[in-house]
N, C-alpha and C positions, 0 to 999 in steps of 0.2 A: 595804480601805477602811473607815473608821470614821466614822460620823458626829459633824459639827462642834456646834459654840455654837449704816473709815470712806474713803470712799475717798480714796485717793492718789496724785498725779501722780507717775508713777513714769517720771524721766529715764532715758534709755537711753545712759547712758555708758557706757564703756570700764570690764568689771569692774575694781577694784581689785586692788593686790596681796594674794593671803589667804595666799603660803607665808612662813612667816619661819624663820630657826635657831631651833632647839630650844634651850630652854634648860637646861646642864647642870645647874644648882640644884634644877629640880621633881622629885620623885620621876615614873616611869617608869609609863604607863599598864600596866592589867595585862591582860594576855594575853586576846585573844580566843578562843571558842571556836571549832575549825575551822570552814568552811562544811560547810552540808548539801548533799547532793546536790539537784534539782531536784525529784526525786519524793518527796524529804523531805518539802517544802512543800505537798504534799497537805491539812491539816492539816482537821480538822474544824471545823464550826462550834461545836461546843462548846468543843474547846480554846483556840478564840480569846475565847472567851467569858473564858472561865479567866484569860486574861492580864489582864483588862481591873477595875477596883475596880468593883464595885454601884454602882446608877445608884438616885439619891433613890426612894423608893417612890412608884410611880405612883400608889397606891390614896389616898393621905393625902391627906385634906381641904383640907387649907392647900396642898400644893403644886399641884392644881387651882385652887382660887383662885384663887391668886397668878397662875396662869397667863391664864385667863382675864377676871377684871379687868383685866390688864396692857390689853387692849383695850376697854378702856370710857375708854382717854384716846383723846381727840380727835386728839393729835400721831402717833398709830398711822394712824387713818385716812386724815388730811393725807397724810400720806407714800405708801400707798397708792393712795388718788384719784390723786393727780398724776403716778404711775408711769404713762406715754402708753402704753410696749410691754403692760404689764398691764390697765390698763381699757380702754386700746384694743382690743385683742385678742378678750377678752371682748365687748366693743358691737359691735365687728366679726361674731364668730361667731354672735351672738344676734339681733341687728337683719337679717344675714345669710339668717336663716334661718325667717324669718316663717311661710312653709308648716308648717314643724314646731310652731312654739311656737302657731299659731291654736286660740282654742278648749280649747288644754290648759290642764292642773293642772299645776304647775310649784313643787319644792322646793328650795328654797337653803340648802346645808346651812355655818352661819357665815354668817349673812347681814351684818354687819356693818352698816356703815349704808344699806345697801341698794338701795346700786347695782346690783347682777346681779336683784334683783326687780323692780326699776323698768325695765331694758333688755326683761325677760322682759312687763313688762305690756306696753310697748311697742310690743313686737312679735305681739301681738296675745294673748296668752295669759290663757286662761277665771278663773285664780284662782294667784296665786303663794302659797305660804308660806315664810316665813323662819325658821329654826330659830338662835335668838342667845342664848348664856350672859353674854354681861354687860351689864352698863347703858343699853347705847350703842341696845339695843330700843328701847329707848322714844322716843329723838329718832329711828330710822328710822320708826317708825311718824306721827310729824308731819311728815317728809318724806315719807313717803308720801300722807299727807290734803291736804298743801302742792302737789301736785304732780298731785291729781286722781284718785288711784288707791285709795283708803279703800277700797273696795269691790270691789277686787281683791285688794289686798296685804294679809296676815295673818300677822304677826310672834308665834312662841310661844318664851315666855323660857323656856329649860334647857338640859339638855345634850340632845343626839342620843339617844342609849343611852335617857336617862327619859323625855321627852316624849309625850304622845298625840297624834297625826295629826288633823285633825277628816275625813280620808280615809282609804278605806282603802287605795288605790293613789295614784299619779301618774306621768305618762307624762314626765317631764325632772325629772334631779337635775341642778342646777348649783351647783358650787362653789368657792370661790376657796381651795383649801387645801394648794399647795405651801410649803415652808417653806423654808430656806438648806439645801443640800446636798440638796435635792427633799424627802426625809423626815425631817427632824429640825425636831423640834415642828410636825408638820406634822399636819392634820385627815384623812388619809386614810384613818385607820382609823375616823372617823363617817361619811364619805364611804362606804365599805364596808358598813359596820351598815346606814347608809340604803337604800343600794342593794336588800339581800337583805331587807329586813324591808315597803318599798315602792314600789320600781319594778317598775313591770309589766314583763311577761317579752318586750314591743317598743316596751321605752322606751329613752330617753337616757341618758347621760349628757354634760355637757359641762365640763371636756374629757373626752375618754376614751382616750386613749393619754400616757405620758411617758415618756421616758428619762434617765437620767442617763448623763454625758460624764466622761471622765477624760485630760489630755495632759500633761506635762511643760515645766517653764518655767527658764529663768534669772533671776533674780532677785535677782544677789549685790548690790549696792546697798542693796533695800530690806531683805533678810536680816539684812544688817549690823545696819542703824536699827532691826530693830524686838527682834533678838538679839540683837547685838554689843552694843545700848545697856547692856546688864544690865551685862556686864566692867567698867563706870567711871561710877559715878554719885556724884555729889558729891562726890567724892572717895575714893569706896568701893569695895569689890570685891563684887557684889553677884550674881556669876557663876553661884551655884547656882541661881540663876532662870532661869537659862536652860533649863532641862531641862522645867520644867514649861511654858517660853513653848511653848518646840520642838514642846510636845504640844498645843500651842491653835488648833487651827482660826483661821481667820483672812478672816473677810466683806470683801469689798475688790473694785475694780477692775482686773484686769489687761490690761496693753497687748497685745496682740494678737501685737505683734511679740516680744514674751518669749515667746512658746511655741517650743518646741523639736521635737513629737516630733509625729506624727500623732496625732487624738484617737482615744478608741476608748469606745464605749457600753458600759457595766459593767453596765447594769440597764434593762429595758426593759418596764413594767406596759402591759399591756391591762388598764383600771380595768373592764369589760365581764363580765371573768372572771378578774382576781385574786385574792387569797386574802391575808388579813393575813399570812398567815405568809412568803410572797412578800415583804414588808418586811424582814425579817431573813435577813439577805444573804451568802454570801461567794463570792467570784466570782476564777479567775484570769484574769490578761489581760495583754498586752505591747505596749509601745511603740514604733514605728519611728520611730527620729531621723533628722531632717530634715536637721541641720545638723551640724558640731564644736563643740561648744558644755559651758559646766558646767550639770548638772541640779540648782538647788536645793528645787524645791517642785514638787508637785503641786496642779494645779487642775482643778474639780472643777467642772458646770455641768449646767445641765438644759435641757429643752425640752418644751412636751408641747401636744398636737395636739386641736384638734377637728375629727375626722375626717368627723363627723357633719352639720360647716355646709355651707353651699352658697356659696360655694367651698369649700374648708377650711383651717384658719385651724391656723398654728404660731407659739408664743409660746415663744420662745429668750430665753436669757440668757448665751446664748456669750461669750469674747471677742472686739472688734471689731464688737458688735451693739450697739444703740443701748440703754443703759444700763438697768437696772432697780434698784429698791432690792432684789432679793434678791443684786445684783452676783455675786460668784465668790465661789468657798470657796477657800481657799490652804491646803495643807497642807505644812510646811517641814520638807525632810530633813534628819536630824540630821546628814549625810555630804554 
Protein backbone atom coordinates (compact mmCIF):
# COMPACT_ATOMS: atom_id res chain seq x y z
CA UNK A 1 0.00 0.00 0.00
CA UNK A 2 1.30 3.56 -0.88
CA UNK A 3 0.02 6.48 0.30
CA UNK A 4 -2.39 8.77 -2.00
CA UNK A 5 -2.65 12.75 -3.01
CA UNK A 6 -14.58 14.74 -6.13
CA UNK A 7 -17.36 12.86 -5.48
CA UNK A 8 -19.15 10.77 -8.00
CA UNK A 9 -22.51 9.24 -8.44
CA UNK A 10 -21.36 6.06 -9.53
CA UNK A 11 -24.37 3.98 -11.49
CA UNK A 12 -24.18 0.40 -10.89
CA UNK A 13 -24.77 -0.87 -14.27
CA UNK A 14 -24.05 -3.89 -15.99
CA UNK A 15 -19.96 -3.78 -16.57
CA UNK A 16 -19.38 -3.05 -20.08
CA UNK A 17 -17.89 -5.02 -22.70
CA UNK A 18 -13.76 -4.62 -21.90
CA UNK A 19 -12.68 -7.97 -24.30
CA UNK A 20 -12.29 -7.04 -27.96
CA UNK A 21 -10.03 -8.95 -30.98
CA UNK A 22 -6.66 -8.06 -30.87
CA UNK A 23 -5.53 -6.12 -33.34
CA UNK A 24 -3.05 -7.78 -35.80
CA UNK A 25 -1.44 -4.34 -36.85
CA UNK A 26 0.11 -3.31 -33.28
CA UNK A 27 3.27 -4.58 -32.50
CA UNK A 28 3.09 -7.50 -29.69
CA UNK A 29 3.29 -6.68 -26.02
CA UNK A 30 6.61 -7.80 -24.70
CA UNK A 31 7.05 -10.78 -22.53
CA UNK A 32 6.40 -10.69 -18.91
CA UNK A 33 8.76 -11.68 -16.35
CA UNK A 34 7.81 -15.16 -14.89
CA UNK A 35 5.79 -14.73 -11.47
CA UNK A 36 7.54 -14.99 -8.23
CA UNK A 37 6.85 -17.52 -5.90
CA UNK A 38 4.78 -16.18 -2.80
CA UNK A 39 7.79 -16.09 -0.44
CA UNK A 40 9.44 -14.03 -3.14
CA UNK A 41 7.18 -11.10 -2.11
CA UNK A 42 8.61 -10.89 1.43
CA UNK A 43 10.27 -7.91 0.10
CA UNK A 44 11.75 -5.25 2.55
CA UNK A 45 10.68 -2.03 3.36
CA UNK A 46 13.69 -0.61 1.81
CA UNK A 47 13.26 -2.17 -1.43
CA UNK A 48 10.09 -0.92 -1.83
CA UNK A 49 11.45 2.30 -0.95
CA UNK A 50 13.85 1.70 -4.11
CA UNK A 51 10.94 1.33 -6.46
CA UNK A 52 9.35 4.42 -5.55
CA UNK A 53 11.07 8.32 -7.26
CA UNK A 54 12.05 10.79 -4.02
CA UNK A 55 9.24 12.62 -2.59
CA UNK A 56 9.85 16.89 -2.57
CA UNK A 57 12.23 17.60 0.44
CA UNK A 58 10.28 17.76 3.52
CA UNK A 59 12.89 20.21 5.22
CA UNK A 60 12.48 23.31 2.36
CA UNK A 61 10.98 26.21 3.48
CA UNK A 62 8.66 26.93 0.69
CA UNK A 63 7.23 23.48 0.65
CA UNK A 64 6.03 23.86 4.51
CA UNK A 65 4.60 26.99 3.61
CA UNK A 66 2.91 26.34 0.93
CA UNK A 67 1.43 23.62 3.00
CA UNK A 68 0.36 25.26 5.77
CA UNK A 69 -1.02 28.59 4.28
CA UNK A 70 -3.03 26.37 2.17
CA UNK A 71 -5.11 26.60 5.48
CA UNK A 72 -5.50 30.02 6.37
CA UNK A 73 -8.30 30.13 3.33
CA UNK A 74 -11.57 30.03 4.81
CA UNK A 75 -13.05 27.56 1.98
CA UNK A 76 -10.73 24.74 4.03
CA UNK A 77 -12.42 25.28 7.10
CA UNK A 78 -16.06 25.66 5.42
CA UNK A 79 -15.58 22.34 4.39
CA UNK A 80 -14.51 20.94 7.58
CA UNK A 81 -17.03 22.62 9.93
CA UNK A 82 -19.74 21.29 8.06
CA UNK A 83 -18.36 17.73 7.81
CA UNK A 84 -21.46 16.34 10.64
CA UNK A 85 -19.55 12.78 11.05
CA UNK A 86 -16.22 15.00 11.84
CA UNK A 87 -17.30 17.79 14.10
CA UNK A 88 -19.81 15.80 15.35
CA UNK A 89 -17.76 13.17 16.52
CA UNK A 90 -15.35 15.34 18.03
CA UNK A 91 -18.50 17.51 20.17
CA UNK A 92 -19.85 14.29 20.93
CA UNK A 93 -16.49 12.73 22.46
CA UNK A 94 -15.62 16.14 24.20
CA UNK A 95 -18.97 17.47 25.53
CA UNK A 96 -19.22 13.74 26.37
CA UNK A 97 -16.84 13.60 28.63
CA UNK A 98 -16.87 16.64 31.00
CA UNK A 99 -15.56 14.65 34.23
CA UNK A 100 -12.38 14.41 32.21
CA UNK A 101 -11.82 17.84 30.63
CA UNK A 102 -13.18 19.80 34.22
CA UNK A 103 -10.59 21.82 35.64
CA UNK A 104 -7.89 20.62 33.04
CA UNK A 105 -5.25 22.25 30.70
CA UNK A 106 -6.12 21.18 27.43
CA UNK A 107 -3.79 21.28 24.00
CA UNK A 108 -4.96 21.34 20.44
CA UNK A 109 -2.60 20.43 18.38
CA UNK A 110 -3.72 22.44 14.60
CA UNK A 111 -6.17 24.18 16.17
CA UNK A 112 -7.62 25.76 13.19
CA UNK A 113 -10.35 27.92 13.77
CA UNK A 114 -10.96 26.50 16.94
CA UNK A 115 -13.65 24.46 17.21
CA UNK A 116 -12.09 21.46 19.29
CA UNK A 117 -10.86 24.46 21.96
CA UNK A 118 -14.10 26.03 22.18
CA UNK A 119 -15.97 22.29 22.70
CA UNK A 120 -12.88 21.65 25.35
CA UNK A 121 -13.74 25.14 27.08
CA UNK A 122 -17.17 24.02 27.21
CA UNK A 123 -16.98 21.28 28.69
CA UNK A 124 -15.54 22.64 31.47
CA UNK A 125 -11.86 22.80 30.94
CA UNK A 126 -9.29 25.21 33.37
CA UNK A 127 -7.31 26.64 30.11
CA UNK A 128 -7.10 25.37 26.44
CA UNK A 129 -4.27 26.21 24.08
CA UNK A 130 -4.27 26.13 20.54
CA UNK A 131 -1.12 25.43 18.69
CA UNK A 132 -1.87 27.01 14.65
CA UNK A 133 0.87 27.63 11.75
CA UNK A 134 -1.24 29.92 9.65
CA UNK A 135 -3.24 32.96 9.54
CA UNK A 136 -6.48 31.65 10.35
CA UNK A 137 -5.00 32.26 14.60
CA UNK A 138 -5.88 35.24 14.61
CA UNK A 139 -9.73 35.16 13.45
CA UNK A 140 -9.89 31.89 16.13
CA UNK A 141 -8.70 34.05 18.65
CA UNK A 142 -11.81 36.67 17.94
CA UNK A 143 -13.98 33.81 18.05
CA UNK A 144 -12.75 32.89 20.87
CA UNK A 145 -13.31 36.61 22.80
CA UNK A 146 -16.82 36.42 20.46
CA UNK A 147 -17.93 33.53 22.24
CA UNK A 148 -16.91 34.50 25.96
CA UNK A 149 -13.77 32.25 26.28
CA UNK A 150 -10.68 35.05 26.13
CA UNK A 151 -9.68 33.82 29.21
CA UNK A 152 -9.46 30.46 28.63
CA UNK A 153 -8.55 29.85 25.10
CA UNK A 154 -4.81 30.86 24.03
CA UNK A 155 -3.88 30.43 20.54
CA UNK A 156 0.34 30.36 19.84
CA UNK A 157 1.15 30.87 16.17
CA UNK A 158 4.10 28.28 14.83
CA UNK A 159 4.69 24.98 14.27
CA UNK A 160 4.41 22.24 17.04
CA UNK A 161 8.19 21.21 16.95
CA UNK A 162 9.30 25.39 17.71
CA UNK A 163 6.84 26.76 19.88
CA UNK A 164 7.07 27.45 23.81
CA UNK A 165 4.26 26.03 26.06
CA UNK A 166 3.29 28.82 28.55
CA UNK A 167 3.05 25.05 30.68
CA UNK A 168 4.98 22.82 31.24
CA UNK A 169 2.68 19.69 31.10
CA UNK A 170 -1.14 19.31 30.09
CA UNK A 171 -3.40 16.64 31.01
CA UNK A 172 -5.48 16.33 27.11
CA UNK A 173 -3.91 16.68 23.64
CA UNK A 174 -6.70 16.97 21.19
CA UNK A 175 -6.37 16.90 17.66
CA UNK A 176 -8.13 16.96 14.37
CA UNK A 177 -5.12 15.54 12.26
CA UNK A 178 -6.10 12.61 10.07
CA UNK A 179 -5.61 13.18 6.45
CA UNK A 180 -6.90 11.19 3.01
CA UNK A 181 -5.61 7.59 3.34
CA UNK A 182 -5.27 8.27 7.39
CA UNK A 183 -1.50 9.43 7.13
CA UNK A 184 -0.84 11.29 4.11
CA UNK A 185 -0.29 14.93 4.81
CA UNK A 186 -1.51 14.28 7.88
CA UNK A 187 -0.26 16.12 11.56
CA UNK A 188 0.31 12.95 13.29
CA UNK A 189 3.78 13.27 13.51
CA UNK A 190 3.14 16.90 15.77
CA UNK A 191 0.55 14.95 17.29
CA UNK A 192 3.36 12.62 18.45
CA UNK A 193 6.26 15.32 19.26
CA UNK A 194 3.20 16.89 21.45
CA UNK A 195 2.49 13.97 23.02
CA UNK A 196 6.14 13.00 24.43
CA UNK A 197 7.55 16.54 24.92
CA UNK A 198 3.94 17.51 27.13
CA UNK A 199 1.47 15.13 28.16
CA UNK A 200 1.58 13.95 31.39
CA UNK A 201 2.36 10.33 31.78
CA UNK A 202 -2.05 10.03 32.82
CA UNK A 203 -3.19 12.25 30.27
CA UNK A 204 -5.26 11.89 27.11
CA UNK A 205 -5.21 11.84 24.15
CA UNK A 206 -8.38 12.36 21.88
CA UNK A 207 -8.73 10.40 19.74
CA UNK A 208 -6.35 7.68 20.68
CA UNK A 209 -6.74 4.73 18.55
CA UNK A 210 -7.10 4.50 14.51
CA UNK A 211 -7.04 2.00 11.88
CA UNK A 212 -6.87 1.97 8.42
CA UNK A 213 -9.12 -0.48 6.13
CA UNK A 214 -8.33 -2.08 2.92
CA UNK A 215 -11.28 -4.16 0.47
CA UNK A 216 -11.50 -4.66 -3.10
CA UNK A 217 -14.14 -3.01 -5.52
CA UNK A 218 -15.57 -3.25 -9.18
CA UNK A 219 -15.60 -0.34 -10.57
CA UNK A 220 -15.32 -0.80 -14.45
CA UNK A 221 -17.65 2.05 -15.43
CA UNK A 222 -16.07 4.61 -13.48
CA UNK A 223 -12.33 3.04 -14.45
CA UNK A 224 -13.24 3.54 -17.99
CA UNK A 225 -14.25 7.64 -17.33
CA UNK A 226 -11.67 8.42 -15.39
CA UNK A 227 -8.73 6.08 -17.67
CA UNK A 228 -10.30 4.91 -20.69
CA UNK A 229 -11.11 8.90 -21.19
CA UNK A 230 -7.13 9.53 -21.89
CA UNK A 231 -7.50 6.67 -25.33
CA UNK A 232 -9.63 9.75 -27.32
CA UNK A 233 -9.43 13.12 -26.50
CA UNK A 234 -10.37 15.54 -29.01
CA UNK A 235 -9.64 13.66 -31.37
CA UNK A 236 -6.32 12.49 -30.19
CA UNK A 237 -4.59 9.47 -28.71
CA UNK A 238 -3.48 10.89 -25.63
CA UNK A 239 -3.09 6.99 -24.01
CA UNK A 240 0.41 7.34 -22.53
CA UNK A 241 -1.49 9.19 -19.78
CA UNK A 242 -2.81 6.60 -18.72
CA UNK A 243 -0.05 4.97 -16.85
CA UNK A 244 0.70 8.03 -14.81
CA UNK A 245 -3.42 8.40 -14.11
CA UNK A 246 -3.33 4.42 -13.14
CA UNK A 247 -0.61 5.56 -10.49
CA UNK A 248 -2.92 8.52 -9.00
CA UNK A 249 -4.72 7.94 -5.91
CA UNK A 250 -8.11 8.96 -6.24
CA UNK A 251 -10.38 10.85 -3.16
CA UNK A 252 -14.03 9.93 -4.08
CA UNK A 253 -17.13 8.31 -2.73
CA UNK A 254 -17.70 4.63 -3.25
CA UNK A 255 -20.99 2.83 -3.19
CA UNK A 256 -20.94 0.36 -0.84
CA UNK A 257 -22.40 -1.94 -3.10
CA UNK A 258 -19.02 -2.02 -5.47
CA UNK A 259 -17.11 -3.70 -2.88
CA UNK A 260 -16.30 -7.06 -3.64
CA UNK A 261 -13.99 -8.82 -1.04
CA UNK A 262 -14.09 -8.59 2.90
CA UNK A 263 -12.34 -5.65 4.37
CA UNK A 264 -9.34 -6.33 6.25
CA UNK A 265 -7.30 -3.51 8.68
CA UNK A 266 -3.63 -3.15 7.39
CA UNK A 267 -2.49 -0.64 10.18
CA UNK A 268 -3.78 -0.22 13.38
CA UNK A 269 -1.99 3.03 15.87
CA UNK A 270 -2.51 3.10 19.58
CA UNK A 271 -1.54 7.02 19.42
CA UNK A 272 -0.92 6.27 23.49
CA UNK A 273 2.31 4.32 22.57
CA UNK A 274 3.15 4.71 18.91
CA UNK A 275 6.38 5.56 17.43
CA UNK A 276 6.75 7.86 14.10
CA UNK A 277 8.49 5.17 12.67
CA UNK A 278 5.06 3.01 13.01
CA UNK A 279 4.03 5.53 10.12
CA UNK A 280 6.08 3.92 7.60
CA UNK A 281 4.52 0.85 6.89
CA UNK A 282 4.57 -2.31 4.73
CA UNK A 283 2.22 -4.83 5.74
CA UNK A 284 1.11 -8.24 3.93
CA UNK A 285 -2.54 -9.14 3.85
CA UNK A 286 -5.31 -10.92 1.75
CA UNK A 287 -8.81 -10.62 0.64
CA UNK A 288 -11.74 -12.86 0.85
CA UNK A 289 -14.13 -12.51 -2.14
CA UNK A 290 -17.54 -12.16 -1.48
CA UNK A 291 -18.99 -12.58 -4.74
CA UNK A 292 -17.86 -13.47 -8.82
CA UNK A 293 -17.13 -10.38 -9.63
CA UNK A 294 -13.90 -8.28 -11.79
CA UNK A 295 -11.49 -6.62 -9.07
CA UNK A 296 -10.67 -3.08 -10.49
CA UNK A 297 -9.48 -0.88 -7.66
CA UNK A 298 -8.60 -0.93 -4.22
CA UNK A 299 -10.17 1.19 -1.61
CA UNK A 300 -8.74 2.25 1.32
CA UNK A 301 -10.68 3.99 4.49
CA UNK A 302 -10.18 4.71 8.12
CA UNK A 303 -11.66 5.01 11.34
CA UNK A 304 -10.29 6.07 14.68
CA UNK A 305 -11.79 5.88 18.07
CA UNK A 306 -12.03 7.82 21.20
CA UNK A 307 -11.70 5.18 23.58
CA UNK A 308 -11.19 7.58 26.35
CA UNK A 309 -15.02 9.31 26.18
CA UNK A 310 -17.74 8.24 28.19
CA UNK A 311 -19.40 6.46 25.90
CA UNK A 312 -16.79 6.10 23.39
CA UNK A 313 -17.08 7.56 20.36
CA UNK A 314 -15.87 6.01 16.65
CA UNK A 315 -15.47 8.31 13.61
CA UNK A 316 -15.55 6.03 10.30
CA UNK A 317 -15.43 6.90 6.88
CA UNK A 318 -16.08 3.54 5.59
CA UNK A 319 -18.19 2.92 2.60
CA UNK A 320 -22.05 3.05 3.18
CA UNK A 321 -21.38 5.45 6.18
CA UNK A 322 -22.71 8.69 6.18
CA UNK A 323 -20.21 10.76 4.12
CA UNK A 324 -17.18 12.72 5.19
CA UNK A 325 -14.96 15.14 3.04
CA UNK A 326 -11.98 12.82 3.75
CA UNK A 327 -14.54 10.30 1.46
CA UNK A 328 -12.38 6.97 0.12
CA UNK A 329 -9.12 6.72 -1.40
CA UNK A 330 -9.34 4.57 -4.67
CA UNK A 331 -6.41 2.93 -5.95
CA UNK A 332 -7.04 1.59 -9.62
CA UNK A 333 -5.41 -1.84 -10.79
CA UNK A 334 -3.63 -1.51 -13.79
CA UNK A 335 -5.08 -5.43 -14.49
Amino acid sequence: LASPCAAHPRARAMPKQRWVPKDPSKPPKPEREPKRAKEDWRASLEEFRNDWPPLPDEASTSNKDYYFNSYAHFGIHEDMLKDQVRTGSYMKAILGSKHLFAGKTVLDVGSGTGILCLFAAKAGAKRCIGIECSDIADYATEIAEKNGYSEVITYIRGKVEEVQLPVAEVDIIISEWMGYFLIYESMLDSVLFARDKWLRRDGHLFPDHARLHVAAAEDADYKEEKVGFWSHVWGFDFSPMEKMVIQEPLSDIVDEAAIVTASKCVLELDLRTCRREDLDFLVPYSLHVQRKDFLYALVVWFDVSFRAASPPVVLTTAPGKPATHWKQTVLYLDE
